[in-house]
KEKE-3310 file (N, C-alpha, C; in steps of 0.2 Angstrom, whole numbers, plus 5000, padded with zeros to 4 digits):
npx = (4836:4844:4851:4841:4838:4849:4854:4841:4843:4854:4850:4843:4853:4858:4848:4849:4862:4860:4852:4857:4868:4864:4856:4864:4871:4861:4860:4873:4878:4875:4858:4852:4841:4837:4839:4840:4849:4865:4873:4888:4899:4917:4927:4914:4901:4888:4871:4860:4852:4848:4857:4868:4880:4892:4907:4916:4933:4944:4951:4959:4961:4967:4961:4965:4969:4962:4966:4979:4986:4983:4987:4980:4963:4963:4956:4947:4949:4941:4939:4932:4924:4912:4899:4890:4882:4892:4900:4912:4920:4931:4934:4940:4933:4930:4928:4927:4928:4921:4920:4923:4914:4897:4896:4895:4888:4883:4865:4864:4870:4883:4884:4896:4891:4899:4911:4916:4925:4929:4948:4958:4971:4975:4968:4969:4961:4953:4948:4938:4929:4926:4912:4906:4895:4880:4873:4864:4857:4845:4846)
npy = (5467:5462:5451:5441:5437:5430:5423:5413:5407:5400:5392:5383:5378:5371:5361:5356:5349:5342:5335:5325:5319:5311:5303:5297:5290:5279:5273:5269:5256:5240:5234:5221:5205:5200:5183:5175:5166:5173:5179:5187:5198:5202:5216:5222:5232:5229:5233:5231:5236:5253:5259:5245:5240:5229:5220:5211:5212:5204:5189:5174:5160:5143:5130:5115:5112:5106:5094:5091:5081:5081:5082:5086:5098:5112:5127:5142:5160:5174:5193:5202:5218:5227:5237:5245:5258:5270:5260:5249:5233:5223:5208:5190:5177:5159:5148:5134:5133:5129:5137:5150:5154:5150:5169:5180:5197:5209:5211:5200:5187:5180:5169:5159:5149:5144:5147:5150:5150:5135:5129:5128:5118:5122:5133:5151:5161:5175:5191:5194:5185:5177:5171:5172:5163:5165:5166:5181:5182:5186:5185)
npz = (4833:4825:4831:4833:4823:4822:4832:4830:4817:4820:4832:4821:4815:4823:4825:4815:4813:4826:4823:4811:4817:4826:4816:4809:4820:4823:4811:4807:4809:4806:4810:4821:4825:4841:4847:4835:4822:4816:4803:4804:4799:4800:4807:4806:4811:4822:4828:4842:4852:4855:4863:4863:4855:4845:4838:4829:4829:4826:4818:4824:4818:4819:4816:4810:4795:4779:4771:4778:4790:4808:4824:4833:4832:4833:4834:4836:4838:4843:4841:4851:4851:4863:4865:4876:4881:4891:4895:4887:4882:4880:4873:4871:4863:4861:4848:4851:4865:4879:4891:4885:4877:4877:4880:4891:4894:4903:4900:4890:4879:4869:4857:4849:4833:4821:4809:4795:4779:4781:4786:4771:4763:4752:4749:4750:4761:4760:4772:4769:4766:4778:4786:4799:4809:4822:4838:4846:4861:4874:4893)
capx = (4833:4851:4852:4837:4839:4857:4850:4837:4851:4860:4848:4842:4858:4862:4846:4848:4867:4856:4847:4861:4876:4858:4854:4870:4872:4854:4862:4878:4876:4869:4852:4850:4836:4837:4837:4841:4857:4865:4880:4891:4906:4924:4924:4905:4898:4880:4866:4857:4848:4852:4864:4872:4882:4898:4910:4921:4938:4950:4951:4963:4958:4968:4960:4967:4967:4960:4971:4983:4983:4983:4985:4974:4959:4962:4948:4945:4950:4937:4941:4925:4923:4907:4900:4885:4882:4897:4903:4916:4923:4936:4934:4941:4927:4933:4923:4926:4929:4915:4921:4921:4908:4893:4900:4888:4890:4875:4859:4866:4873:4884:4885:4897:4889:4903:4914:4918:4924:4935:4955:4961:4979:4976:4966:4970:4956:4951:4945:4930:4925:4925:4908:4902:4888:4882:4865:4864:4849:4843:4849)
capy = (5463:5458:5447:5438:5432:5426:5414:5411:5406:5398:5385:5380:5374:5365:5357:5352:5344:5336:5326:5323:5317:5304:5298:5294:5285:5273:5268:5268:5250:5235:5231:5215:5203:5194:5178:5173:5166:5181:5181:5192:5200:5203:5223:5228:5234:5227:5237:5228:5244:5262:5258:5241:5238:5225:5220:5205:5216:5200:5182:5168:5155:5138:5125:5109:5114:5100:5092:5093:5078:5087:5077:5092:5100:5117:5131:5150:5163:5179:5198:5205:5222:5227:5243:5249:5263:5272:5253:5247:5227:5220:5201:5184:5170:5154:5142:5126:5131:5128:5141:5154:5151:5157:5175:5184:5204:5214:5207:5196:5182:5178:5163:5156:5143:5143:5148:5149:5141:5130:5129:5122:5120:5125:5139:5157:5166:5183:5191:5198:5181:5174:5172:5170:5162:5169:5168:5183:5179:5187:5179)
capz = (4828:4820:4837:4834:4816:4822:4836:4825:4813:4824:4834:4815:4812:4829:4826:4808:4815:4830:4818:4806:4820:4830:4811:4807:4824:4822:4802:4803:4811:4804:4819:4823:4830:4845:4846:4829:4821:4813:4798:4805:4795:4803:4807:4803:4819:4822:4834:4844:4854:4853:4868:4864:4850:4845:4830:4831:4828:4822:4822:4824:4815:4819:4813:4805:4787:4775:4767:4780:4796:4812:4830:4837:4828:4834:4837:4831:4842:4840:4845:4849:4856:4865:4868:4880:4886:4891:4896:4883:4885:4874:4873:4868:4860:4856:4845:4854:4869:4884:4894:4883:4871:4873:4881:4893:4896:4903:4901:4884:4880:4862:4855:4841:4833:4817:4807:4789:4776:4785:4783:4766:4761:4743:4746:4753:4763:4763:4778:4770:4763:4782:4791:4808:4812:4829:4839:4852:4867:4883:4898)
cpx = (4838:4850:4847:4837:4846:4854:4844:4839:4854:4856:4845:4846:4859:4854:4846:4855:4865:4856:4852:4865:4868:4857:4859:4872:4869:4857:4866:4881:4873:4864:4851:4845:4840:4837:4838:4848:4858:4873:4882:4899:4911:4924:4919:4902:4890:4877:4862:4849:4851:4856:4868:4873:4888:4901:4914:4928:4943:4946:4958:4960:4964:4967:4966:4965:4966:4966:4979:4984:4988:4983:4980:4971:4959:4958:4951:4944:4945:4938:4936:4926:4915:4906:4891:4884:4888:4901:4908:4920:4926:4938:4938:4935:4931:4930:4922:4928:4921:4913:4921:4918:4901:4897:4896:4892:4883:4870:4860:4872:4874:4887:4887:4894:4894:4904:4915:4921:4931:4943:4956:4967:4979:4972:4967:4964:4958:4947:4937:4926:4924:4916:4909:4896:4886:4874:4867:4855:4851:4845:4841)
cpy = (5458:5450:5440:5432:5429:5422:5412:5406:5399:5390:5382:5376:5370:5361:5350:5346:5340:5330:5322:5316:5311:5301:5295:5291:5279:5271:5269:5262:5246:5234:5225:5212:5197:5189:5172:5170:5170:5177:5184:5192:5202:5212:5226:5228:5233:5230:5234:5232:5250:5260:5252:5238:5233:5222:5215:5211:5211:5195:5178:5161:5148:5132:5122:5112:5108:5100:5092:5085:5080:5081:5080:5097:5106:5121:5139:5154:5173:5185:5200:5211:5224:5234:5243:5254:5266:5265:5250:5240:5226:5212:5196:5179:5166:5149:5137:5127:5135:5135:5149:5155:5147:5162:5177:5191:5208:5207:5200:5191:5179:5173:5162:5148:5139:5147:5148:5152:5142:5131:5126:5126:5123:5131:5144:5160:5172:5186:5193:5194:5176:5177:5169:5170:5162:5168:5173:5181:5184:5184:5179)
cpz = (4825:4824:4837:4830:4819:4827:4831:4820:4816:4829:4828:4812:4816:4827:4820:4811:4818:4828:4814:4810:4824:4820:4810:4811:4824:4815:4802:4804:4807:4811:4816:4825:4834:4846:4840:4829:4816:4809:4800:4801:4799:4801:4805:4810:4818:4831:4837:4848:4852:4857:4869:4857:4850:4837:4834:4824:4824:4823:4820:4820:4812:4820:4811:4799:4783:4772:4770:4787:4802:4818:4835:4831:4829:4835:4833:4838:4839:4842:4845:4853:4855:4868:4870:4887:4883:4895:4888:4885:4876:4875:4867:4867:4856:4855:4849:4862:4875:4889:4891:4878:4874:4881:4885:4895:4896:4904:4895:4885:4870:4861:4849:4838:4827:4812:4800:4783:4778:4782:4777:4763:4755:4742:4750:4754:4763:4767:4777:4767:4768:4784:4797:4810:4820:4831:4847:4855:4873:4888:4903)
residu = (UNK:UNK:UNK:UNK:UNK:UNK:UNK:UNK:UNK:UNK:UNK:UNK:UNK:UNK:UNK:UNK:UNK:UNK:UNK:UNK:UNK:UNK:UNK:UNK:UNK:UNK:UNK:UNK:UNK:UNK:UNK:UNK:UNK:UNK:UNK:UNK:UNK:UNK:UNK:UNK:UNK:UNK:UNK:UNK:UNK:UNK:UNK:UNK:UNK:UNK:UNK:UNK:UNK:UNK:UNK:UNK:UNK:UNK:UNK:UNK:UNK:UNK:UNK:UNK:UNK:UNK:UNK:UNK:UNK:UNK:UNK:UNK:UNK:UNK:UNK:UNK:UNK:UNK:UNK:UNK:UNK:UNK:UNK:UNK:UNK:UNK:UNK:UNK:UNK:UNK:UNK:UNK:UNK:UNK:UNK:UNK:UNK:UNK:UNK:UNK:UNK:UNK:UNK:UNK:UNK:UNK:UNK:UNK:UNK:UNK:UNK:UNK:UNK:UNK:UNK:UNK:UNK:UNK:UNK:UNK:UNK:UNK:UNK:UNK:UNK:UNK:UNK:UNK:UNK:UNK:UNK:UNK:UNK:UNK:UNK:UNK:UNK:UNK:UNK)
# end
């Protein structure tokens, strides 16, 4: 009888962790729609499905800073990591460039459309007041 309530016991708990460690996988992302153009934050992990997630890891962000005259306008370099599935990519995105902007991986396809707010000499960014404005699509 002891044996019974201890499995008993026992799969109660593995089911309650189930639920716990799958909820905290579905919310611990921001979810997306498709299609749209999306504000994305530097390090916040955004869900697209249950099996394809991505964060822009860093950025480079060499621009011409106003206030400054520059003989080249520079561009914004993005670190993005992509996760679907048990597929894992670790990409470059660069604002202005043709060739790697928009990105395709899988069925998807990420587009930067900008960047913000722009370089200025007199003022210091902080990364958590950078956006990225972004449209992911279907291919």
């Amino acid at each position: 009888m002891r044996n019974i309530i201890m499995n008993y016991i026992m799969r109660r708990r593995i089911y309650f962790l189930s639920f716990f460690l799958i909820g905290f996988l579905f919310y611990s992302c921001e979810k997306i729609d498709i299609g749209q153009d999306l504000n994305v934050q530097i390090g916040e992990e955004y869900r697209v499905k249950w099996n394809l997630s991505f964060r822009i890891d860093s950025i480079n962000d060499y621009r011409c800073p106003i206030g400054v005259y520059c003989i080249w306008g520079g561009d914004v370099d993005l670190h993005f990591s992509i996760n679907e599935g048990f597929h894992k990519i670790d990409t470059l995105i660069r604002l202005n460039d043709p060739e790697r902007n928009p990105f395709e991986f899988g069925n998807h396809q990420w587009e930067i459309l900008d960047v913000s707010p722009y370089p200025d000499i007199n003022k210091e960014v902080d990364l958590n007041d950078i956006t990225v404005v972004m449209r992911l699509s279907k291919k």
